[in-house]
N, C-alpha and C positions, 0 to 999 in steps of 0.2 A: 776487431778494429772499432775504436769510437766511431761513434754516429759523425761528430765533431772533427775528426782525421778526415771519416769518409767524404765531408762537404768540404774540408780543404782541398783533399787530392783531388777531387775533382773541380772542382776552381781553378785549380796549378794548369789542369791538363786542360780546359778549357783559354785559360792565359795562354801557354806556351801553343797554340793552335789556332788564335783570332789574333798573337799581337799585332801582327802588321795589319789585320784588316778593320777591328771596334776599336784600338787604341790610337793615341797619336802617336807618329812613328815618324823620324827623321831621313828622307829621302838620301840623305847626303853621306847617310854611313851604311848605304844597301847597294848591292851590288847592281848592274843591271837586270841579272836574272831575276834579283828579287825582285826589285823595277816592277818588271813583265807582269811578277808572278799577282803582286797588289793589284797593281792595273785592271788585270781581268777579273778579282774580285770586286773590285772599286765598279766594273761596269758601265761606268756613263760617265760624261764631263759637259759642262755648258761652253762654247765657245761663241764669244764674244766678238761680230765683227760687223762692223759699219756699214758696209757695200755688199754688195752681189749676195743677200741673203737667201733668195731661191736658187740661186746658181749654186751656195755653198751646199745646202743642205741636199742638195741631187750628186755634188765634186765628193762629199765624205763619205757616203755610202759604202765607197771600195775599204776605206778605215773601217768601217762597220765589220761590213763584210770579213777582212783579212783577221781581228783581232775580237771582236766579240764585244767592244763596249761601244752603245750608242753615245754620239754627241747631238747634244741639242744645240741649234740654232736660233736665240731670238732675236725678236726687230730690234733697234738701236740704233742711235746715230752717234756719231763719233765722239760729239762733247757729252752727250750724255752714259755712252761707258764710261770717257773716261773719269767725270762728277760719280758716278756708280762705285766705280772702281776707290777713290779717294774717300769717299764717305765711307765705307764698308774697311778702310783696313784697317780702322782702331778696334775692328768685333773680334773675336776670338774664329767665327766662322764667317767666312764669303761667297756669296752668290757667283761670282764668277770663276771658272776652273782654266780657261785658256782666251787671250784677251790680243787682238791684234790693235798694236798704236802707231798710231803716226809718230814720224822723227820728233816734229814739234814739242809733241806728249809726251815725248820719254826724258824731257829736262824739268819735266813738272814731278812723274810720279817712279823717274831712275833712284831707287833705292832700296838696300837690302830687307826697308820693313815692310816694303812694299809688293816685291818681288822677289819669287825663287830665284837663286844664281842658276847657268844650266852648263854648268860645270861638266857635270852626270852624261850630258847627252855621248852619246856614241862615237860621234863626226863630231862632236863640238868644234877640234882644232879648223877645222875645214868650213866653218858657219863664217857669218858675217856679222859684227856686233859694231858696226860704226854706218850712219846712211845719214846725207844731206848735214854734215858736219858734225851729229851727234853722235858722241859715244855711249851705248849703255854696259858700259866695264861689265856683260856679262851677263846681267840681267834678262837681257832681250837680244835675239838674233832674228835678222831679218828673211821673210820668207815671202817677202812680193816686191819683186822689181819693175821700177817702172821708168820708163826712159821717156822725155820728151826730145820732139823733132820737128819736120815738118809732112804734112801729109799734102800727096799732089793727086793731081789729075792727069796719068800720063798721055791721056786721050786730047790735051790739051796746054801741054808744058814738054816738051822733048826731055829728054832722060838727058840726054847730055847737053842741055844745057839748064840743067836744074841749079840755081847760084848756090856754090861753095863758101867762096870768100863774103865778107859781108860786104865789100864792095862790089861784088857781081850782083848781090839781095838788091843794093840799090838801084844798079843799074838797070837790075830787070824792074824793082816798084816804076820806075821812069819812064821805063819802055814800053809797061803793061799794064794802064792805069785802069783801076781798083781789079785787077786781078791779083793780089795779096791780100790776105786779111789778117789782123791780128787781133787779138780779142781782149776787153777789156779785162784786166789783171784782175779785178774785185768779181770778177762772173767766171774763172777757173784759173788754173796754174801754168795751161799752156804757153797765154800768153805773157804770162807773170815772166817763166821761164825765156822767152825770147828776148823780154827787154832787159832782163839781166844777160844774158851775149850781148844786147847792143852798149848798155852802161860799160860792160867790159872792155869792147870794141874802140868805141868811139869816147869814152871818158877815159879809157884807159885802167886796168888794173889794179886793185886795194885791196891790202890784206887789212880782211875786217873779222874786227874780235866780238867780242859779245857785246860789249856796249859801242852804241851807235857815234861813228865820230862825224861831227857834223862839217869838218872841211870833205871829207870824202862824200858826203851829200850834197855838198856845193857844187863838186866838181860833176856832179850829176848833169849839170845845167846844158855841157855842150851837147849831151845824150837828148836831153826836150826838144833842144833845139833841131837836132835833126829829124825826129818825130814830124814838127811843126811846117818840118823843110818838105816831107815829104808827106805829110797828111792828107791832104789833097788826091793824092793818088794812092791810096790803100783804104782798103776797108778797115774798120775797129768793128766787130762783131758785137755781140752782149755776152757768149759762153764759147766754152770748150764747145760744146755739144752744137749751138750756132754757127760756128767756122765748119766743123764736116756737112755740118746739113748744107749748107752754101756752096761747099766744093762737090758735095753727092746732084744738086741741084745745075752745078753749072754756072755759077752767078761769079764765084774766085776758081781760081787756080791751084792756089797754095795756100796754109796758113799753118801755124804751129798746133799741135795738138800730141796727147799723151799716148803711147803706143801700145801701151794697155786697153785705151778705151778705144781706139779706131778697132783694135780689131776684136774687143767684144761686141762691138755696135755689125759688125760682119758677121760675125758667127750667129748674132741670134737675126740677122737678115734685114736690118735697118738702113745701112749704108751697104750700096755697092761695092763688090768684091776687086771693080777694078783701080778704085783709091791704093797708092801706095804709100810707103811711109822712108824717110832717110835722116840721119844725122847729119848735118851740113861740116862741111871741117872746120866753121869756124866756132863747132863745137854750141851743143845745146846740153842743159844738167839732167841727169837723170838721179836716182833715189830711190827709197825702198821701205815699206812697211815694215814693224818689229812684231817679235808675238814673243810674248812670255806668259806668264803665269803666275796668279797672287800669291803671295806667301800662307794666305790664310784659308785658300781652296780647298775644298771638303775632299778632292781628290786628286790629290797631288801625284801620285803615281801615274796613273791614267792621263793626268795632263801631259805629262814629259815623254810616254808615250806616245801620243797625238804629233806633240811638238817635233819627234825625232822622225815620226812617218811624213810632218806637213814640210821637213826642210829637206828630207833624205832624196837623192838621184832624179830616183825615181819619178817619184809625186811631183818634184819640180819640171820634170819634164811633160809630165800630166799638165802641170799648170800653164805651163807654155803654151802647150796646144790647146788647154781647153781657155785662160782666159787673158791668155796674147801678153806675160810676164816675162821679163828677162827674169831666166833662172838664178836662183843665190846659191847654189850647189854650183862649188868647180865642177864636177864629175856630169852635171844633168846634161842629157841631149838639146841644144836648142833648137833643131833641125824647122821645127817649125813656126821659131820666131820670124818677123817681119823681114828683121836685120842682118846681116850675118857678124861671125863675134869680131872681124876685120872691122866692119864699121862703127861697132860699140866701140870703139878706142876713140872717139868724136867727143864720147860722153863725157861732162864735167862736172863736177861738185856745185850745188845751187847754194842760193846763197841763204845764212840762217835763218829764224824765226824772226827776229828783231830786223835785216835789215831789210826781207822780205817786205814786212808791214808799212816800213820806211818809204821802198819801193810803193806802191800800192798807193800812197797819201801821193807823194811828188808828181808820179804821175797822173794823178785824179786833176792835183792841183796843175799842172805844168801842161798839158795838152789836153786832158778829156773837159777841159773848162774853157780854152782859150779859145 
């Protein structure tokens, strides 16, 4: 044999032996096992997430542990993944391998060049690919649920007579003056989220599209006005975090807040174990973070692994208990959420990015000024 043969044949047999792991190689026409098989040669992925960063990097361990590839965790904050993420996906390679985005973000960077489909995942049919009116056709499936409500002090509000209707909310702001708090909408979502029930309530009902229609803003005016009606007797907070601290303190009763965050602000020992949390029926919106993965990711295999252990039964019922999430798995246990899933059916669709911001200006202007 030529010398010449001999450095082919072995070229061949070194090709047909690394292709999936030195070449580029298309996720999309490999089966799951192969999936797996890349994955643990690929070894590691960076996962990209906004919040609870020493939380996550103690929650992923068990991924470690079960499957043999580390993910790194670094700092970041929301707009700057996802500016990261946008500048990096005209490169041939990307720094980021699995990327959790808000609904918001995913009408900015929802697209095939942007993102892997997750077609491939296992459960896919059983995922969630729509959260707070966005759709991402596939791109992105949601795997942190979060519900807002209201959080009480049952040490100082009776269980039964916690108001349901929003006409009972008034009657008790009336009867139990500054024991409600609601928080200003530019300092968290909580309270973002309550005055959209009231504009619903008391404005009445608007199917609103993507762009902002401004007689349906107008019609906002009867919703100020009952603010103004009753402002006097509720507190407006400055944050999410400000209304529990106040109800942990004893100073309100009740006020809106995210049921995610009451009860991580519990489990790491912040706020009182005996704050509870309820959906009113006349209905508070809940939503949910996306996580997908870049198209341009140095480890694509390994990421959709990650992806399919962070949405699977399982793990979601991990995240339940460990950071107070409505699970996005039909199958997960929610035994340990706040709620039970009788009362999830309270939950409503929030309203979008646009008329959110909407929200946020009229009220600044209409009551936190008057």
């Amino acid at each position: 044999m030529s010398f010449k043969k001999a450095v082919l044949g072995t070229a061949l047999t070194v090709l047909a032996t690394t292709s999936f792991s030195t070449l580029a190689y298309d996720v999309s026409t490999m089966s799951w096992d192969e999936i797996e098989v890349q994955a643990k040669k690929e070894g590691s992925i960076t996962f990209a997430v906004w919040y609870l960063q020493p939380q996550w990097r103690s929650f992923i361990k068990n991924f470690e542990q079960e499957t043999g590839i580390k993910v790194r965790v670094p700092e970041g904050t929301s707009d700057g993944n996802r500016n990261k993420l946008m500048a990096e996906s005209r490169r041939d390679k990307g720094s980021i391998d699995v990327m959790a985005i808000g609904a918001s973000d995913m009408t900015i960077i929802n697209n095939g060049t942007t993102l892997l489909p997750l077609e491939k995942l296992p459960e896919y049919s059983k995922l969630t690919t729509r959260s707070e009116g966005v759709e991402s056709n596939g791109y992105a499936v949601t795997f942190w649920g979060n519900q807002t409500g209201l959080a009480y002090d049952p040490t100082r509000i009776d269980e039964s007579k916690l108001p349901q209707t929003f006409e009972q909310m008034e009657t008790f702001i009336k009867n139990n003056p500054m024991a409600f708090g609601v928080n200003d909408p530019n300092g968290g979502g909580a309270g973002q989220r309550f005055i959209e029930s009231a504009l619903r309530h008391v404005s009445g009902e608007s199917s609103m599209g993507e762009k902002v229609d401004r007689n349906i803003v107008k019609s906002w005016s009867k919703t100020w006005d009952w603010f103004q009606n009753n402002k006097e007797d509720m507190l407006i907070t400055a944050s999410n975090a400000d209304s529990l601290t106040r109800i942990n303190d004893g100073e309100i009763s009740i006020a809106p807040a995210w049921e995610d965050h009451l009860s991580g602000l519990q489990n790491q020992g912040a706020i009182t174990d005996r704050i509870k949390f309820y959906i009113p029926e006349f209905g508070m919106s809940g939503g949910g973070n996306f996580v997908g993965a870049p198209s341009n990711g140095q480890n694509k295999a390994a990421s959709l692994v990650f992806i399919n252990w962070l949405t699977s039964a399982k793990t979601q019922a991990a995240m339940n208990k460990a950071f107070g999430i409505a699970p996005q798995h039909p199958d997960s246990d929610a035994s340990h959420a706040m709620i039970s899933a009788e009362m999830r059916q309270n939950s409503t669709e929030s309203f979008n990015a646009k008329y959110a911001a909407e929200l946020k200006k009229q009220f600044t202007r209409n009551v936190l000024m008057q």
